[in-house]
N, C-alpha and C positions, 0 to 999 in steps of 0.2 A: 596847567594840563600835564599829566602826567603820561610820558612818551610810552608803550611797551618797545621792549627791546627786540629786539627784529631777530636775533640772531637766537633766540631761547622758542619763537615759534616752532623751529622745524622738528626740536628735539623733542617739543612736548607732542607734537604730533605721532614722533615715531613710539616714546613712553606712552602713547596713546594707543596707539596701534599693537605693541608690542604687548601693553596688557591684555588686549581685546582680544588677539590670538592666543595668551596664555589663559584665558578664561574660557574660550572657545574649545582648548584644549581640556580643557579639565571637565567640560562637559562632557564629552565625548564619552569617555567611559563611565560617566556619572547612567546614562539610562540604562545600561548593560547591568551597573553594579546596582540597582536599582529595582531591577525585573527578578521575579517578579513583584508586584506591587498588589495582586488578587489573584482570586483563583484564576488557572487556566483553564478554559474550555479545550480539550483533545475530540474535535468532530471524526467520528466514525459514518462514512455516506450509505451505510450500509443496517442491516437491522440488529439486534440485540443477539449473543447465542453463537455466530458464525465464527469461522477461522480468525478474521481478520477483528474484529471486537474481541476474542477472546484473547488475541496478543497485544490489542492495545491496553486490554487492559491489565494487563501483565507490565506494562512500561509503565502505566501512570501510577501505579501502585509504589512501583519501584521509585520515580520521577518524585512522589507526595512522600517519602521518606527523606529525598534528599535538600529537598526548599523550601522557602517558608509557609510557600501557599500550595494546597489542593491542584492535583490536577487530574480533573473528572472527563468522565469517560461523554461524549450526547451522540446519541445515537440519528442521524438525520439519511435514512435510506430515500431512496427514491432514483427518476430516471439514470439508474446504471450507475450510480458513484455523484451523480452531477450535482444533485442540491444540495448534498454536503460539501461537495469541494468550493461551488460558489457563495457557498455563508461565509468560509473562511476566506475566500479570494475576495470578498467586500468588504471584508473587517478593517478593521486600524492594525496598522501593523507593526504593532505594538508588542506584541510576544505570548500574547494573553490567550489568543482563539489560534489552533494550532488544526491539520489533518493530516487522520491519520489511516493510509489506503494502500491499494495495492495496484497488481500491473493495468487494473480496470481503470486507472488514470490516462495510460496508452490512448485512450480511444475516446476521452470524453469531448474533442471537441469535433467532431463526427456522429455521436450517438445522442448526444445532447448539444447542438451546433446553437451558438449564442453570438449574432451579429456583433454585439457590444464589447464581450469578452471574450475575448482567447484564452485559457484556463492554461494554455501551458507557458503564457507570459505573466499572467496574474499571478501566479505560485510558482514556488521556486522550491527543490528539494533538499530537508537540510541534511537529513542523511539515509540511507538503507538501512533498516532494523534489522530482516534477519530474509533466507534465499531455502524455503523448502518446497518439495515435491508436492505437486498435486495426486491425490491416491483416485484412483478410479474404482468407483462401489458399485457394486448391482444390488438386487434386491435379494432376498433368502428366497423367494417365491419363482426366481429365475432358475431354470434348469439349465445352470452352464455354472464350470469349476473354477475357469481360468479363462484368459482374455482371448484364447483362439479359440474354445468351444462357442465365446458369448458371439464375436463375431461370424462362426458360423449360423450360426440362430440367428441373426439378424438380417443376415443375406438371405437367410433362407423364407425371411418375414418382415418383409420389405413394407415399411409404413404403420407397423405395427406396436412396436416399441414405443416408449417416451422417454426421455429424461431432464434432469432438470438442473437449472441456469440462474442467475439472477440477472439475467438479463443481459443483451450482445456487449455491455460495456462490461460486467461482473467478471471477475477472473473463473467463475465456474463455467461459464458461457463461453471466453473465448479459449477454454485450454480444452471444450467439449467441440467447438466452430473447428479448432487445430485438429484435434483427434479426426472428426465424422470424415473433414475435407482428405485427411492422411491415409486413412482407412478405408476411403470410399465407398461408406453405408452411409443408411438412411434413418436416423430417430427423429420424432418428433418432439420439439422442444416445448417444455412448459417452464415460465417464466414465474419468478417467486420473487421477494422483497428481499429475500435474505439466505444463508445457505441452511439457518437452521430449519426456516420453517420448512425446505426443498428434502431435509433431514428427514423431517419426521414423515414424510410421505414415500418417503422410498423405503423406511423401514416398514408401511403399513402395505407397500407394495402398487403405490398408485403410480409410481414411474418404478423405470428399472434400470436406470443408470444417473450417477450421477457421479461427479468430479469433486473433490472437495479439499482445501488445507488438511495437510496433514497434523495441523496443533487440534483439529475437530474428525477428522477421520479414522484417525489411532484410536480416539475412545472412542466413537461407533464401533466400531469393527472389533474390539479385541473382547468384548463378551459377545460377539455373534449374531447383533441386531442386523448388520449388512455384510456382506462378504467386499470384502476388498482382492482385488485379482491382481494389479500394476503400478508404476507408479508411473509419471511424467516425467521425469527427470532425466538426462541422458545416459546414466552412471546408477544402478543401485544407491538407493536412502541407507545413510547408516541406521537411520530410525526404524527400518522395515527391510530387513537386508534378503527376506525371504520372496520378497514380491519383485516380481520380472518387469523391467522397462517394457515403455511403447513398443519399441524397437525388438527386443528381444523376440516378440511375438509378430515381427513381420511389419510394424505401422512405424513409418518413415518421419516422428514426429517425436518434437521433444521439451522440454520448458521447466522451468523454474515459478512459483510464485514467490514474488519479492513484497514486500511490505515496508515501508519508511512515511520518517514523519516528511510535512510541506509546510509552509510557511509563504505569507504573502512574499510578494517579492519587492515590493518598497519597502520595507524592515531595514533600517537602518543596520551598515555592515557594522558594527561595535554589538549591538543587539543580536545581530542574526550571529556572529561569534560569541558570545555570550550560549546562547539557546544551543548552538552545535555541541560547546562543551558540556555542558548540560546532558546531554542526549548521550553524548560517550561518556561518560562517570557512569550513566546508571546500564549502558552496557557492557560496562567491565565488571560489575559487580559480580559476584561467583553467585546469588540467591537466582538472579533474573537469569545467568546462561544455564542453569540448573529448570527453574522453568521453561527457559526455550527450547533444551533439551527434551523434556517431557513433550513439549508442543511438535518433536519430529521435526524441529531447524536443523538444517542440515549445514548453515554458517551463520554468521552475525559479523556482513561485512562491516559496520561501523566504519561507513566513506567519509571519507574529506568532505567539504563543499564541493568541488572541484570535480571530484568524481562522481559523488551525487551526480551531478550537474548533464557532467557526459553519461552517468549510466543509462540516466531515463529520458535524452536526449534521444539514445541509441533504441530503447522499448518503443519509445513512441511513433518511430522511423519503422519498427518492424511491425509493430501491430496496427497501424495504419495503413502498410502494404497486402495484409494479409485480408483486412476487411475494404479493399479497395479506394481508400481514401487518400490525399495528398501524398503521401510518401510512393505509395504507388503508381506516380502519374510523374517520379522525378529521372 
């Protein structure tokens, strides 16, 4: 019978162990280097046409030059941003299905409330794409030049107005919810799918106000389909340097629309730094801040994780206090 030696067990053990961690290791950046492996779904929760579709797809454009595989734009609108954030909050979080939305994020689990999901622990932000003004439009068919004639007219026609939103979670809805409450008048709101179709009825004059990204406003307005009067921002748009803040004109109110990509939040951290680089290569390229230019971006923060993290941490703490919801009650 042949003895084993007793003193050779421990070291194979540790040569055991010792591979098993160097293999473990080698994996680890093996999915990263890996990803991706098919096309990316980039879910837009919003409709075809709008601010926020027209700059995503300005990134995956840019994004499908730089990797092996497509990454295409799906359009999934519906309550406020919510069906498209929770497609990608169910996905594998794998790198593949990505969204891509704005501050209308603030408010989804309030506007669309889901016992099961919390949408701001499902998704996790991997970075800020770009920080411009919302432009404020009336209609051609309005008799006002600038934003203190419109607000006299409105005071003076109390319930008479309308304008339009995609709805209280939309960023058009809640920088309109900021404006009316700053202002203290009265329009009546009409909810839309999306900003373009809200677009095309303000140019035909069936509302007479509406809010809109400035990457979709700028071309409204500079052949004369809608007039634009201000912007939202707290500081003149370099993109529009001729149009007066909120403020300027007396309304004690002011904002930013941000736009960045989300990603599930089980994504492996090798993967989810993987995807972040990713995401700043193709916002240093000088073609994309050339188009964002054009779109009236007034910056291209290109965050950290980390900052992500706390910016929309900080959004959702405000515009949850604004619409009465948990942050308001801390």
């Amino acid at each position: 019978m042949t003895r084993k030696n007793p003193t050779t067990q421990p070291a194979r053990r540790r040569w055991t162990a010792l591979l098993a961690a160097l293999l473990g290791l080698a994996a680890l950046p093996a999915a990263a280097a890996d990803w991706p492996q098919r096309t990316i779904r980039l879910i837009v929760p919003y409709a075809p046409g709008g601010g926020t579709d027209v700059v995503a797809r300005a990134l995956a454009q840019t994004l499908t030059g730089q990797l092996p595989y497509a990454v295409l734009i799906e359009n999934r609108a519906g309550a406020g941003g919510g069906i498209g954030a929770e497609v990608v909050a169910r996905s594998a979080p794998d790198g593949h299905t990505l969204l891509f939305t704005n501050n209308g994020y603030s408010v989804l689990r309030l506007i669309a409330p889901n016992p099961g999901l919390d949408i701001t622990q499902a998704l996790t932000p991997m970075t800020i794409v770009s920080e411009a003004p919302m432009i404020l439009m009336i209609a051609n068919a309005v008799p006002a030049t600038n934003l203190q004639e419109f607000l006299a007219l409105v005071r003076a026609n109390p319930g008479r107005f309308d304008y339009g939103s995609t709805g209280t979670g939309g960023v058009n809805g809640l920088t309109a919810l900021m404006f009316l409450r700053a202002a203290q008048v009265n329009l009546n709101e009409v909810p839309y799918r999306g900003g373009a179709p809200a677009t095309l009825d303000l140019l035909a004059g069936r509302i007479a106000m509406l809010f809109d990204a400035s990457s979709t406003a700028l071309m409204t307005t500079r052949d004369g389909q809608a007039r634009a009067i201000a912007v939202s921002t707290a500081e003149r748009s370099p993109s529009a340097p001729q149009l007066p803040t909120l403020r300027e004109a007396g309304v004690p109110a002011s904002m930013s629309v941000w736009m960045g990509v989300f990603a599930p939040s089980a994504m492996p951290p090798d993967l989810r730094d993987a995807l972040h680089a990713a995401l700043l290569r193709a916002l240093a390229t000088p073609e994309l801040r050339s188009r964002f230019a054009e779109f009236g971006t007034d910056r291209i923060p290109a965050t950290s994780l980390d900052e992500s993290a706390r910016f929309v941490s900080a959004e959702v703490e405000r515009w949850e206090a604004l619409l009465g919801g948990p942050a308001a009650t801390r």
